[in-house]
N, CA and C atoms as a LAMMPS dump frame, in Angstrom:
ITEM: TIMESTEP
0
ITEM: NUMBER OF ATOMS
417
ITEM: BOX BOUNDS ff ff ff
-5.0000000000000000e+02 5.0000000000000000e+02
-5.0000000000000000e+02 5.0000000000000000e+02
-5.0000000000000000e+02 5.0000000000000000e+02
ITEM: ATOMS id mol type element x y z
1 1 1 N -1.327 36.436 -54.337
2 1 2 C -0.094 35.922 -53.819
3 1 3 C 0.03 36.207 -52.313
4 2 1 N -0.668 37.22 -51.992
5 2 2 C -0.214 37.753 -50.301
6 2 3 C -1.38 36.72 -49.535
7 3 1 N -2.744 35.891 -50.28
8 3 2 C -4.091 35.999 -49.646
9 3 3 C -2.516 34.083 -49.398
10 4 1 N -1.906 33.924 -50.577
11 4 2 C -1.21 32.446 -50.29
12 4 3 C -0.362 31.966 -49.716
13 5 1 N 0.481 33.368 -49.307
14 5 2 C 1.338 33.45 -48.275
15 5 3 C 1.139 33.4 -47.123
16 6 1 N -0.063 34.071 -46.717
17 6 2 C -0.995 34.168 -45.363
18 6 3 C -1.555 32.503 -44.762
19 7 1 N -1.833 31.949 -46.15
20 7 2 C -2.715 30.872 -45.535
21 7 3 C -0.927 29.686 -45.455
22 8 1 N -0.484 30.028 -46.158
23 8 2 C 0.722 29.033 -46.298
24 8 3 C 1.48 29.17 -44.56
25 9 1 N 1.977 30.129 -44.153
26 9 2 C 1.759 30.781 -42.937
27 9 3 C 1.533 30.267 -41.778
28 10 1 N -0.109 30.27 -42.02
29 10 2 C -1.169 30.042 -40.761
30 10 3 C -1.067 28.327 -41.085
31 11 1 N -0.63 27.615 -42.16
32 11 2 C -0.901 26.53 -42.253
33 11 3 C 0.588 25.872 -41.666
34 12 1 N 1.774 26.708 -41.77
35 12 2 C 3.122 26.331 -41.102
36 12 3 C 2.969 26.393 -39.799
37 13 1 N 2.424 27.63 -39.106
38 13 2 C 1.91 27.65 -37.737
39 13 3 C 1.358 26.475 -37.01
40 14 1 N 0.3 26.468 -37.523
41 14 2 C -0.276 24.775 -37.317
42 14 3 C 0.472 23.741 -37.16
43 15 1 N 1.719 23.643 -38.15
44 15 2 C 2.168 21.97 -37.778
45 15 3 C 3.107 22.305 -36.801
46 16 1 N 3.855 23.939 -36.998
47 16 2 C 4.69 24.325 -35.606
48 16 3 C 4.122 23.931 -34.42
49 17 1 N 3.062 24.585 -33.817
50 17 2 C 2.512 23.99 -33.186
51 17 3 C 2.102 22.301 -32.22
52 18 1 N 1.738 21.738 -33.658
53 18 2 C 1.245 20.739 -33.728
54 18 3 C 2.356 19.636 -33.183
55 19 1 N 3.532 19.736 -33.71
56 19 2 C 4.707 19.258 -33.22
57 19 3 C 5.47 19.653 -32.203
58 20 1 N 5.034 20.883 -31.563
59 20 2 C 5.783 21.276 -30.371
60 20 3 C 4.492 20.349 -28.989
61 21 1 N 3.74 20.228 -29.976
62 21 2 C 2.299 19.66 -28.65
63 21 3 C 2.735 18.092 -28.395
64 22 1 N 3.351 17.633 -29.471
65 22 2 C 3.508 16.604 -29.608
66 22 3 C 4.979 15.893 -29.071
67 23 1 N 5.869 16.753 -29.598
68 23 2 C 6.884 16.657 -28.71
69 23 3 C 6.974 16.906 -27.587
70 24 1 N 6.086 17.698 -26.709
71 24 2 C 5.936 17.903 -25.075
72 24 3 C 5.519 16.548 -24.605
73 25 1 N 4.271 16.085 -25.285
74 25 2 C 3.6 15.034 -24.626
75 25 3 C 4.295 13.791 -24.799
76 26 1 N 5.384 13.705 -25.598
77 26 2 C 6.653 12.351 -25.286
78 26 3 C 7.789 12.602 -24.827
79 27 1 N 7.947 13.806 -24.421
80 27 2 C 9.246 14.436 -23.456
81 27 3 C 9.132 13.349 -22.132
82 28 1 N 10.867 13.133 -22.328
83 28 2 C 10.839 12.779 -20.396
84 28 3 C 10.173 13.394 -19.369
85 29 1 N 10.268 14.83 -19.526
86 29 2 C 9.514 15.402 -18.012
87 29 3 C 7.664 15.09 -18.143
88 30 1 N 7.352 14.487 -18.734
89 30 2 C 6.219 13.828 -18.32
90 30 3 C 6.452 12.716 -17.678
91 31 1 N 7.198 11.809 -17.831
92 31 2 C 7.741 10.483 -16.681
93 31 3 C 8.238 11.145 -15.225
94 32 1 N 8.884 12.451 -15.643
95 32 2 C 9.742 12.552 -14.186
96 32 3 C 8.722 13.38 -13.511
97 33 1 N 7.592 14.049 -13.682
98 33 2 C 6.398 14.312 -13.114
99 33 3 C 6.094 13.433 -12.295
100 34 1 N 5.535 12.525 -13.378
101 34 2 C 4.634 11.254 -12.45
102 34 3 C 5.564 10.022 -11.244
103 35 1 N 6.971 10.477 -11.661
104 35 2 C 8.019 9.921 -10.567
105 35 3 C 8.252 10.499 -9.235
106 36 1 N 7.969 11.561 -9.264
107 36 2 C 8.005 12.28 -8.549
108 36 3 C 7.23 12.993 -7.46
109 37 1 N 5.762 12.488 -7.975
110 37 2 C 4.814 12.859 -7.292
111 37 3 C 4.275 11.553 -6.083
112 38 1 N 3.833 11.778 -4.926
113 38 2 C 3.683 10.822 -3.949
114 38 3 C 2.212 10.324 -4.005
115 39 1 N 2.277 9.063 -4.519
116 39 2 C 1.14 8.381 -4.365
117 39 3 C 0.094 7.664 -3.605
118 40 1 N -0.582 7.749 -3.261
119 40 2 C -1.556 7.136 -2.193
120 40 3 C -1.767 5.84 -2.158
121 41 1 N -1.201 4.745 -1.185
122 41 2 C -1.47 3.435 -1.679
123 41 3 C -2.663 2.922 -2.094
124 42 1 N -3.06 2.086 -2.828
125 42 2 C -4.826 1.715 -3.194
126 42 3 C -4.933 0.572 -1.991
127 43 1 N -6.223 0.678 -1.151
128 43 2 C -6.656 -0.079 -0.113
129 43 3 C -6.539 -1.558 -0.494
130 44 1 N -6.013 -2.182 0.166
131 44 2 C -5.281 -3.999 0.277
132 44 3 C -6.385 -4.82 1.199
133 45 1 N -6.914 -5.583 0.371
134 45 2 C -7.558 -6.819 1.452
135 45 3 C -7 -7.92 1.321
136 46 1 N -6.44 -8.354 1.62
137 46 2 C -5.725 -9.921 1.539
138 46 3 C -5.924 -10.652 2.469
139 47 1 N -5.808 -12.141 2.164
140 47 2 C -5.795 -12.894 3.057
141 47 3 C -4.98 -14.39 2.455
142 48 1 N -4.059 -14.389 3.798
143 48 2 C -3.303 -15.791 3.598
144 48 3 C -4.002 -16.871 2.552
145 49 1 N -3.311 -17.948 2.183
146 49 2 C -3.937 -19.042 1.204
147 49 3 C -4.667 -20.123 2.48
148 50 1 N -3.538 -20.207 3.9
149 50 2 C -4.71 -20.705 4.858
150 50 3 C -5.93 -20.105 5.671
151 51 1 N -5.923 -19.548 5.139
152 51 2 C -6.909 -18.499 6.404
153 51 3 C -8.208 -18.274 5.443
154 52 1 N -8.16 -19.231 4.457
155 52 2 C -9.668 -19.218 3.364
156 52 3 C -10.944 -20.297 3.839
157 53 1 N -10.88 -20.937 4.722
158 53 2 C -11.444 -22.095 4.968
159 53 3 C -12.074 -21.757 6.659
160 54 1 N -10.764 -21.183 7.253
161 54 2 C -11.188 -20.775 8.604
162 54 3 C -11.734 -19.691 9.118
163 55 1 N -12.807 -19.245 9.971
164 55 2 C -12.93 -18.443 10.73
165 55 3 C -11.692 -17.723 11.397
166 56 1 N -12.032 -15.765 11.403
167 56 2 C -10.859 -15.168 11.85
168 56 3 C -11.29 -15.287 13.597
169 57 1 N -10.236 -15.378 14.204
170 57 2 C -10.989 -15.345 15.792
171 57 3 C -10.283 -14.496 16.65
172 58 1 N -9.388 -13.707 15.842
173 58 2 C -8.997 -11.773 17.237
174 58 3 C -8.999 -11.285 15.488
175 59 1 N -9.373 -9.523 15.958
176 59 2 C -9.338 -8.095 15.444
177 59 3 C -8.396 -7.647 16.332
178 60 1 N -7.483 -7.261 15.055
179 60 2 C -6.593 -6.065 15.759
180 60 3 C -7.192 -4.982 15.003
181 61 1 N -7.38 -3.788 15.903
182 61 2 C -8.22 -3.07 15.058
183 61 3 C -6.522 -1.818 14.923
184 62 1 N -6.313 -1.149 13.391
185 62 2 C -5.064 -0.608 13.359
186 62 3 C -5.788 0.949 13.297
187 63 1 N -5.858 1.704 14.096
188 63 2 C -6.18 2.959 13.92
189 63 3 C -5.726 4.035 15.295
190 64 1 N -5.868 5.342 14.823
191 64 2 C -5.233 6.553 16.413
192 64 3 C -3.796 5.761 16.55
193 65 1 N -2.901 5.232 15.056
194 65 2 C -1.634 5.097 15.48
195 65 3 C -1.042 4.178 16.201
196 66 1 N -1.803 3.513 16.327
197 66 2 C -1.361 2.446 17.487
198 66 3 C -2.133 0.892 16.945
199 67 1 N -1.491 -0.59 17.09
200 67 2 C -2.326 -1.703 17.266
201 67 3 C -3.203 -1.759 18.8
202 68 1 N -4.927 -2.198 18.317
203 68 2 C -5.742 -2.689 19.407
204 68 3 C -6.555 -3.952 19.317
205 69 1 N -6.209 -4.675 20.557
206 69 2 C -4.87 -4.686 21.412
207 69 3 C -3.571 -4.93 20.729
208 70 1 N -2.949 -3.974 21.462
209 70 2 C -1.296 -4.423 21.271
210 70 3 C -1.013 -5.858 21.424
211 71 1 N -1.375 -6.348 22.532
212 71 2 C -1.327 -7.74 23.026
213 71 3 C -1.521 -8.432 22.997
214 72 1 N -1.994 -9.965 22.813
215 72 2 C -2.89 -10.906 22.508
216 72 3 C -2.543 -12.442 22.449
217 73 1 N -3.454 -13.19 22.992
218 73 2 C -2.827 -14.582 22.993
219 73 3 C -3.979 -15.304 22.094
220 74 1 N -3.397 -16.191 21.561
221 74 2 C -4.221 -17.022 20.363
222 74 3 C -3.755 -18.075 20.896
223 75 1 N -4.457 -19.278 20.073
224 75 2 C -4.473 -20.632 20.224
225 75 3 C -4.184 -21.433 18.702
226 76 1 N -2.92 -22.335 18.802
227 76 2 C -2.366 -22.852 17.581
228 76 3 C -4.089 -22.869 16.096
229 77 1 N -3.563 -22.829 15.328
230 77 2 C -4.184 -22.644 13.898
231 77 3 C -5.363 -21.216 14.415
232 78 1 N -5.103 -20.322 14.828
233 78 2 C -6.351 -19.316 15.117
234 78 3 C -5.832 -18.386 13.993
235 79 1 N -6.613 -17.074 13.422
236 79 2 C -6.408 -16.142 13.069
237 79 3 C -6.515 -15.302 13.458
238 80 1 N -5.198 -14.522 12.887
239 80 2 C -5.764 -12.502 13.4
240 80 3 C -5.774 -12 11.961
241 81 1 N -6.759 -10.91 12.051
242 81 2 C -7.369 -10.376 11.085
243 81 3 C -7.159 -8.903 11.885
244 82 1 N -5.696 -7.672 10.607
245 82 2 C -5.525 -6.631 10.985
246 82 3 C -6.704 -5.857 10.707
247 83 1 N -7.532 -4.583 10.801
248 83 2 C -8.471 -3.819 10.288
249 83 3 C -7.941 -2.861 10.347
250 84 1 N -7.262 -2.574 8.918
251 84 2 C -6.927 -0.849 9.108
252 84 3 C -7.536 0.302 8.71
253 85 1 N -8.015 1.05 9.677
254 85 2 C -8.869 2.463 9.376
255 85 3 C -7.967 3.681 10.199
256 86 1 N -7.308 3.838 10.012
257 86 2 C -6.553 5.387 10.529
258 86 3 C -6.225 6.329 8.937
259 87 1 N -5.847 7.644 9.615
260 87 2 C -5.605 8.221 8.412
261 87 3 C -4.165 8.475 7.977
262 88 1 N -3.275 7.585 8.287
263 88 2 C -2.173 7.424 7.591
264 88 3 C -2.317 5.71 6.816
265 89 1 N -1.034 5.177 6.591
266 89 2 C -1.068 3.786 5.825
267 89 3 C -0.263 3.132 6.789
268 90 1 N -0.224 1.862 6.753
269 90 2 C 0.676 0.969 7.932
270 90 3 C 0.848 -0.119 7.215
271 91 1 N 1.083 -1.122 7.837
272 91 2 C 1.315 -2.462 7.897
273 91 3 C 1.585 -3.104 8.83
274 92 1 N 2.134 -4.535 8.656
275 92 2 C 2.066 -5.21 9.629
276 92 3 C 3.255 -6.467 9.393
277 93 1 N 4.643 -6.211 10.134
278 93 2 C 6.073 -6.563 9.487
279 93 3 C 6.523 -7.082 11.268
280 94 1 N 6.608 -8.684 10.864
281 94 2 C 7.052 -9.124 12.357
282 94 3 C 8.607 -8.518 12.263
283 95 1 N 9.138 -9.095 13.368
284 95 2 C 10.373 -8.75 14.161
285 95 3 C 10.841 -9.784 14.457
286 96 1 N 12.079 -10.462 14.093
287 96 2 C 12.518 -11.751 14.754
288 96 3 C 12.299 -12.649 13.466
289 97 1 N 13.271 -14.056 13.356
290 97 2 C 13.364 -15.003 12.919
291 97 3 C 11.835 -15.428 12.602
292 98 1 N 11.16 -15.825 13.658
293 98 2 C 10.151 -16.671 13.674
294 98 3 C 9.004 -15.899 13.546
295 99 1 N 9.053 -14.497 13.205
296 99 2 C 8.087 -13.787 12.714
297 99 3 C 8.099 -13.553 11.187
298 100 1 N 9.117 -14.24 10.299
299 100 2 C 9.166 -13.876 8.996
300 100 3 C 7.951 -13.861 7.9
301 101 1 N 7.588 -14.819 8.52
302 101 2 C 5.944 -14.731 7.493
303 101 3 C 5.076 -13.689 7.768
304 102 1 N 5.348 -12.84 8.8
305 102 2 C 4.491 -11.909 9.278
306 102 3 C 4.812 -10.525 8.113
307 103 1 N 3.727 -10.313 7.279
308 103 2 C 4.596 -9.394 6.405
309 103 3 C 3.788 -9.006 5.501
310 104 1 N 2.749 -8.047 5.878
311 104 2 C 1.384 -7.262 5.519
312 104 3 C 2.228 -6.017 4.376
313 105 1 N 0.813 -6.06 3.096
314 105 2 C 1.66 -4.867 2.142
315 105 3 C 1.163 -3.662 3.169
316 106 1 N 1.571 -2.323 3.042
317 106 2 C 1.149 -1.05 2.895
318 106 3 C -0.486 -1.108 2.865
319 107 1 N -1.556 -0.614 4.069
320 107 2 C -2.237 -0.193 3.988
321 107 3 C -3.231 1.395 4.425
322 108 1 N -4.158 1.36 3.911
323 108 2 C -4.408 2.682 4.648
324 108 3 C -6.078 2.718 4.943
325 109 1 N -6.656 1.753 4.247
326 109 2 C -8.064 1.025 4.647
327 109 3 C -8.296 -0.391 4.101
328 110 1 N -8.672 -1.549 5.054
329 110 2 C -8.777 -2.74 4.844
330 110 3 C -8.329 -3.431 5.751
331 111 1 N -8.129 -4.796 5.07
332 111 2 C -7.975 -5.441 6.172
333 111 3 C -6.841 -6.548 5.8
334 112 1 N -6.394 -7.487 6.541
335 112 2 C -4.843 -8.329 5.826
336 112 3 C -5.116 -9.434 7.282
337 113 1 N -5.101 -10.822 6.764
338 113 2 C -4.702 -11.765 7.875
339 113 3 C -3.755 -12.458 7.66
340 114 1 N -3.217 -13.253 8.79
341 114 2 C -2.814 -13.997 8.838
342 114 3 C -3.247 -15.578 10.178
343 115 1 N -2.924 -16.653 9.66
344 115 2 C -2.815 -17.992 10.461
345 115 3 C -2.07 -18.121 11.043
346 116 1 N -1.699 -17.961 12.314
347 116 2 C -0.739 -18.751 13.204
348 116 3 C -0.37 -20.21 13.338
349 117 1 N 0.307 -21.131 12.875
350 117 2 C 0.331 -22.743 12.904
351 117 3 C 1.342 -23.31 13.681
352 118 1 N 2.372 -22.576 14.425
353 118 2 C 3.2 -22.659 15.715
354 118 3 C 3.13 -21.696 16.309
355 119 1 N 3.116 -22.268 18.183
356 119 2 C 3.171 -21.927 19.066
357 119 3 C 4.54 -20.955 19.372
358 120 1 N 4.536 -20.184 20.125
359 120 2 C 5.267 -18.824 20.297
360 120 3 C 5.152 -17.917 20.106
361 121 1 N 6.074 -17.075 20.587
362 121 2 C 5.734 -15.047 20.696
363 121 3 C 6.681 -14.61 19.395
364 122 1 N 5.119 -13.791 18.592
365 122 2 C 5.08 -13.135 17.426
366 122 3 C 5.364 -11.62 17.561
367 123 1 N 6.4 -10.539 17.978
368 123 2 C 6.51 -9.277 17.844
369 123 3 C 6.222 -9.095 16.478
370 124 1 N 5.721 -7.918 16.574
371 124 2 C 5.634 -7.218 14.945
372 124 3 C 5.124 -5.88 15.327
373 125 1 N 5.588 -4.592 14.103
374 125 2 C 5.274 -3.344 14.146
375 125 3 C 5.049 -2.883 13.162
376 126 1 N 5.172 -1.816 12.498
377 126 2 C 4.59 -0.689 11.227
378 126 3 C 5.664 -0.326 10.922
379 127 1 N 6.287 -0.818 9.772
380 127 2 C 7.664 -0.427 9.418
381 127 3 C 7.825 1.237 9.107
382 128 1 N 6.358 1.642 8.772
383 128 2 C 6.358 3.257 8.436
384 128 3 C 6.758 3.812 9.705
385 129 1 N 5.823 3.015 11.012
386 129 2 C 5.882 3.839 12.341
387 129 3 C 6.47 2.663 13.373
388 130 1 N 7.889 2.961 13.646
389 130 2 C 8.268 1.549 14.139
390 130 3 C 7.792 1.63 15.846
391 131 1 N 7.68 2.925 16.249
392 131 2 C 6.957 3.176 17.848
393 131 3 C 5.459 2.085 17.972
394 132 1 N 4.913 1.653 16.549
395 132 2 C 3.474 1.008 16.24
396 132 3 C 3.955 -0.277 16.765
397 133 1 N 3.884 -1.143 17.858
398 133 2 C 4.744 -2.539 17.939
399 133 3 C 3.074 -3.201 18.697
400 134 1 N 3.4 -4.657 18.187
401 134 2 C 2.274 -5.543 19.227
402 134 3 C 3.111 -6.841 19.614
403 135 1 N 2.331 -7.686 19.808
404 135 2 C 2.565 -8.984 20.207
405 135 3 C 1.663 -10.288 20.212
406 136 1 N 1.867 -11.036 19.629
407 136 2 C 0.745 -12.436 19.506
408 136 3 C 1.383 -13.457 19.73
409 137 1 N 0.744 -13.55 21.258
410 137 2 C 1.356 -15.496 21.639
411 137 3 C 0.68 -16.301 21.086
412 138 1 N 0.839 -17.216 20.654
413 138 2 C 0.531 -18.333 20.751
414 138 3 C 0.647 -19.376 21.029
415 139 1 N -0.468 -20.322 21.64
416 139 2 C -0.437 -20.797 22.691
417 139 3 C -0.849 -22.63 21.773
């Protein structure tokens, strides 16, 4: 009787157990963990639906914090093609009405274009780092 009590016991233990393992691993604080913790964006290559056919013709190269060149003049239907290699994440978010299409996800290596198809001055900066600003005329 004591050898059935023992195993009866060790066999209650077990599902104690077994259900406290189990109830941890569907507890909320496993969601509010993973909510909580800051994630690293996954590297973005994109490219416009026009910019599949054409040659890119300026690099802005995005790295040391800053767009290079900041500056730049293009010629109607040209592309710029961002390259981002720094060790934070950026993007690339015009400024102004007529920059609305300008509007790169979150990156932190890769690359993102866009087509210019009207003439005029394109501001845009790094919404993470708004000091990050350039400019693309087009001409």
């Amino acid at each position: 009787m004591v050898r059935h009590r023992a195993a009866s016991a060790r066999v209650l233990a077990g599902f104690v157990v077994a259900a406290t393992l189990f109830a941890a691993g569907c507890s909320g604080d496993a969601d509010n963990a993973a909510s909580t913790t800051t994630r690293k964006p996954r590297p973005v290559s994109t490219t416009t639906t026009q910019t599949e056919h054409k040659p890119t013709n300026l690099t802005v190269e995005v790295s040391d914090m800053k767009y290079s060149p900041a500056d730049a003049t293009i010629k109607v239907g040209q592309t710029v093609t961002w390259k981002f290699s720094d060790k934070a994440p950026h993007n690339v978010q015009g400024i102004g009405d007529k920059a609305m299409g300008i509007n790169s996800p979150i990156i932190d290596k890769g690359e993102w274009s866009y087509t210019f198809t009207q003439p005029g001055t394109y501001r845009y900066l790094c919404s993470l780092h708004p000091d990050m600003r350039g400019t693309i005329t087009v001409e």
